[in-house]
C-alpha positions as CSV (number, residue, x, y, z in Angstrom):
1,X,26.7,174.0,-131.9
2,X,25.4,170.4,-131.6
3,X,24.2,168.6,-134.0
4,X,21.0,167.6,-135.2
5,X,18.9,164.7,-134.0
6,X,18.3,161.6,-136.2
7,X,15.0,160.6,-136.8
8,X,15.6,157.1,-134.9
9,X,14.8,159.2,-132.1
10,X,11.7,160.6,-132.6
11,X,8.8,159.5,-131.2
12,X,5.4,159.3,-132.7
13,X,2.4,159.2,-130.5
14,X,-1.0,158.1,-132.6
15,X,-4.1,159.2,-131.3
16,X,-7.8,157.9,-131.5
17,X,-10.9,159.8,-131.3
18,X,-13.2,159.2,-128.2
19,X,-16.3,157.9,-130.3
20,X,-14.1,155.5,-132.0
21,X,-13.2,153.8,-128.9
22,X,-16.9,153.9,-127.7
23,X,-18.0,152.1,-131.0
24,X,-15.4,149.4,-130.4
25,X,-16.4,148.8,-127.2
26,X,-20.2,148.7,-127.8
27,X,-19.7,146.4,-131.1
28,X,-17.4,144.3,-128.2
29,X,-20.2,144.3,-125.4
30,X,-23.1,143.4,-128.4
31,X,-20.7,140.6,-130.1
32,X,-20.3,139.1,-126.5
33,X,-24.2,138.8,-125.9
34,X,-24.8,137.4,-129.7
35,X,-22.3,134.3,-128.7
36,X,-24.2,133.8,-125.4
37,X,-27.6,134.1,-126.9
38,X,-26.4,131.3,-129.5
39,X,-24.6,129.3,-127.0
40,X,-27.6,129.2,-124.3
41,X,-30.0,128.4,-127.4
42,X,-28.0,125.7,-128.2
43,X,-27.6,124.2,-124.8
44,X,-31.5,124.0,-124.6
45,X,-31.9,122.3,-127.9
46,X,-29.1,119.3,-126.9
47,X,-31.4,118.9,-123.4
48,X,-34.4,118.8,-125.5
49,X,-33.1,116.3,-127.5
50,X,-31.5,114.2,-124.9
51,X,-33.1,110.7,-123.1
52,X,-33.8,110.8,-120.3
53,X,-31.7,107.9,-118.5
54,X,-34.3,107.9,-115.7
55,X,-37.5,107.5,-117.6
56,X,-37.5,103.8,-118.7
57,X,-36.1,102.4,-115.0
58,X,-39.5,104.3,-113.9
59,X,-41.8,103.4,-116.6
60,X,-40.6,99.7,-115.5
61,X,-40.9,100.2,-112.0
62,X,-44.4,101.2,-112.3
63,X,-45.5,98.5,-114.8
64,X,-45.7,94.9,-113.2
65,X,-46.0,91.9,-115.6
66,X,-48.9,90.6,-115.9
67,X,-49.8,86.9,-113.8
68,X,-50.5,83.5,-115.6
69,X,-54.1,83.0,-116.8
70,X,-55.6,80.7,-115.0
71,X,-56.7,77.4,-116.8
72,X,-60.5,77.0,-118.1
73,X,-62.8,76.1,-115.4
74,X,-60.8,76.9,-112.7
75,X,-63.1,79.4,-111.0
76,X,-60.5,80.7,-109.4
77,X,-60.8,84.5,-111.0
78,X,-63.0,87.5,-109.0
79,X,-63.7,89.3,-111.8
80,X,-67.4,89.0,-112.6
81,X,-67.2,88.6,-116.2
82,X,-64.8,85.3,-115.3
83,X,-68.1,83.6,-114.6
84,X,-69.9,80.6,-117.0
85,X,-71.9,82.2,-119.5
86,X,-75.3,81.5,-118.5
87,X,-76.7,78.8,-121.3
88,X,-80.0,79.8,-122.8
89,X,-82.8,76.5,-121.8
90,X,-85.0,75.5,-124.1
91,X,-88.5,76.1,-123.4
92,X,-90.1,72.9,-123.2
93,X,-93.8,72.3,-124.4
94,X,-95.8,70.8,-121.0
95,X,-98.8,68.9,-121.8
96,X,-101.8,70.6,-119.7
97,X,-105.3,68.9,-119.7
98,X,-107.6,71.4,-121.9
99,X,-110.1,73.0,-119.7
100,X,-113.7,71.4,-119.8
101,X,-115.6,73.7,-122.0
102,X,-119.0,75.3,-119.8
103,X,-122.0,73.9,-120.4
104,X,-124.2,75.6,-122.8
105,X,-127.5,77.0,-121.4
106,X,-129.0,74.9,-123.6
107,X,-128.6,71.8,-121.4
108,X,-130.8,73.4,-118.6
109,X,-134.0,71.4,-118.3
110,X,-137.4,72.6,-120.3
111,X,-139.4,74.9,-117.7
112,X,-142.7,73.2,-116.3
113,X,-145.6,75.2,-117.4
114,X,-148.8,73.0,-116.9
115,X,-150.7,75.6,-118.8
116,X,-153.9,73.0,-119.4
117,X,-153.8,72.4,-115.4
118,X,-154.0,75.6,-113.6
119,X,-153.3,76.2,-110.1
120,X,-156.6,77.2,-109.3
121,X,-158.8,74.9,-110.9
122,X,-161.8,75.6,-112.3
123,X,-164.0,74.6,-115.1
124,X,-162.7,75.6,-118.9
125,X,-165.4,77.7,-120.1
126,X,-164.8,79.9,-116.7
127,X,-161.2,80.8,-117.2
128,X,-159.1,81.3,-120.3
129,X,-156.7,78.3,-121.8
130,X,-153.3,78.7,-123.6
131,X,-153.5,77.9,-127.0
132,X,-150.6,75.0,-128.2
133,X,-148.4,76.4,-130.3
134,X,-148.6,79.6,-129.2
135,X,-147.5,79.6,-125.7
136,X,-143.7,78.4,-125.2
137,X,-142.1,78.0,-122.4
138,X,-140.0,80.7,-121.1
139,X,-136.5,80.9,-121.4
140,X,-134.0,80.0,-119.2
141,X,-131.9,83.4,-117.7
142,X,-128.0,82.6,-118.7
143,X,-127.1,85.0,-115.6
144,X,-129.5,83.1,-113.2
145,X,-128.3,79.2,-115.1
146,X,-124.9,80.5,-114.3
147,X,-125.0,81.2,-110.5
148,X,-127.4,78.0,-109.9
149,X,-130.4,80.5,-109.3
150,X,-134.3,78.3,-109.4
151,X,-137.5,78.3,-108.3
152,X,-140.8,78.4,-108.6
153,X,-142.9,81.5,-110.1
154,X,-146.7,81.9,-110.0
155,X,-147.9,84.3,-112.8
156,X,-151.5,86.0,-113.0
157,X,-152.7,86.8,-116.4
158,X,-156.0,89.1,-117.5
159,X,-157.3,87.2,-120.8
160,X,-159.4,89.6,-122.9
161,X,-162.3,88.5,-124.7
162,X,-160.4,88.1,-128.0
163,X,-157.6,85.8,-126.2
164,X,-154.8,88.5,-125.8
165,X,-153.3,89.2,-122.4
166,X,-154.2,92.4,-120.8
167,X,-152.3,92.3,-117.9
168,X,-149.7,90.0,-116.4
169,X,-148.0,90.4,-112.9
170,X,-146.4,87.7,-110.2
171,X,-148.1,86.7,-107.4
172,X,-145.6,84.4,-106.3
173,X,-142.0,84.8,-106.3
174,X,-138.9,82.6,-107.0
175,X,-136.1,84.0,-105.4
176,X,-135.0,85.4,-108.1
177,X,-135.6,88.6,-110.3
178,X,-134.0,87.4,-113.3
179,X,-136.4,83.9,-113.3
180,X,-139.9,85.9,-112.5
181,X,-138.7,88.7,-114.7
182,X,-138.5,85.7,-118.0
183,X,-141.9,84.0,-116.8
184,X,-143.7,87.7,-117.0
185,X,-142.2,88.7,-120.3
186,X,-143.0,84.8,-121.7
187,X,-146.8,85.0,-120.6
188,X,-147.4,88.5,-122.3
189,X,-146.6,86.8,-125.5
190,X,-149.0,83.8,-125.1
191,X,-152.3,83.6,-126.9
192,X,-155.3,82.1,-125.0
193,X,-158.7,80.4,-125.9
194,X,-160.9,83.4,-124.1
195,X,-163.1,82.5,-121.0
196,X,-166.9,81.4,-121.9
197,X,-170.0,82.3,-120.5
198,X,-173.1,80.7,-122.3
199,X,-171.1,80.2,-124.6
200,X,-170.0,83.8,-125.4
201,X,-166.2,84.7,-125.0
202,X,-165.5,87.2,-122.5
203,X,-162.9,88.2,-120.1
204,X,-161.0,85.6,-117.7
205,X,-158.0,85.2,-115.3
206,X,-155.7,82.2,-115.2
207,X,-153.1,81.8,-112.4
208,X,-150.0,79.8,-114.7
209,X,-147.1,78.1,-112.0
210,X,-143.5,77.9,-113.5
211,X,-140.9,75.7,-112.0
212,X,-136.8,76.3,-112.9
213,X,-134.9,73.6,-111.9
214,X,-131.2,73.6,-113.5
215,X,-130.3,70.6,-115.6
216,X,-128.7,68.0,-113.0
């Protein structure tokens, strides 16, 4: 008979289940990813954070220093607000002659009305005679003083037996409308010793001359 084995030589064999393997390996494969995730995260943050060597040799390549001013007044700069302020000139007072002041229209000489000699002359109790005092002289135009107009104007007036005019028109014209127009006007204001006839008033005509003449 032989005898029985010891249990030096026995062998034990230990065995694991599938899904126990399969977990270790998946808790393997996920471990691995976590330390790369961490590891590339970290890599990114030290670049981040890292100079740049290159960046300030650039910066001063690009950046040339500045050249000397130039001294004051040298005129020597292109820029346009390099040039001399412009300094502000008094305003001075120039002495200028006063302009002659016009002459007033009163300095134009009286208008010749011969009202006691008529042009046509004939004897007083025949034609009508201004009274003094109440015939003035017309007035001379300021229009017609201005441009230099004169003249003579020949007026015909229609005397009433009472000494008013009845009617007044020009027979003889200056030259101008403005100097017969003021002679007209004048003699329709005029009061007149009426025309006699045996020695009753009645109605006359009287031819009255008017000579303008500017003042010299």
């Amino acid at each position: 008979m032989s005898a029985p084995s010891s249990r030096s030589d026995q062998n034990f064999t230990f065995h694991l289940p599938r899904s126990s393997l399969k977990i270790a390996g998946i808790a393997f494969g996920v471990g691995v990813l976590l330390f790369l995730v961490v590891w590339l995260n970290a890599r990114r943050q030290n670049e981040f954070y890292r100079a740049d060597p290159a960046q300030p040799q650039a910066n001063s390549a690009v950046l040339a220093p500045l050249p000397a001013p130039l001294p004051a007044g040298a005129g020597a700069s292109d820029m346009p607000d390099a040039r001399p302020e412009a300094v502000e000139e008094t305003p001075e007072l120039v002495e200028t002659a006063p302009a002659p002041p016009p002459q007033p229209i009163a300095e134009a000489a009286p208008v010749e009305t011969p009202p006691a000699a008529p042009v046509a002359a004939a004897a007083p109790s025949d034609q009508p005679v201004p009274l003094p005092g109440q015939s003035p002289a017309p007035e001379y135009p300021a229009a017609a003083l201005r441009r230099g107009e004169s003249g003579t104007v020949i007026v015909r007036v229609d005397v009433d037996a009472s000494g008013a005019p009845l009617d007044v028109r020009v027979i003889q014209r200056s030259g101008s409308r403005e100097l017969d127009r003021a002679a007209q006007e004048a003699v329709r204001n005029w009061r007149f010793q009426p025309a006699q006839s045996n020695g009753q008033p009645m109605q006359g005509s009287l031819e009255i001359p008017f000579d303008f003449k500017p003042a010299p």
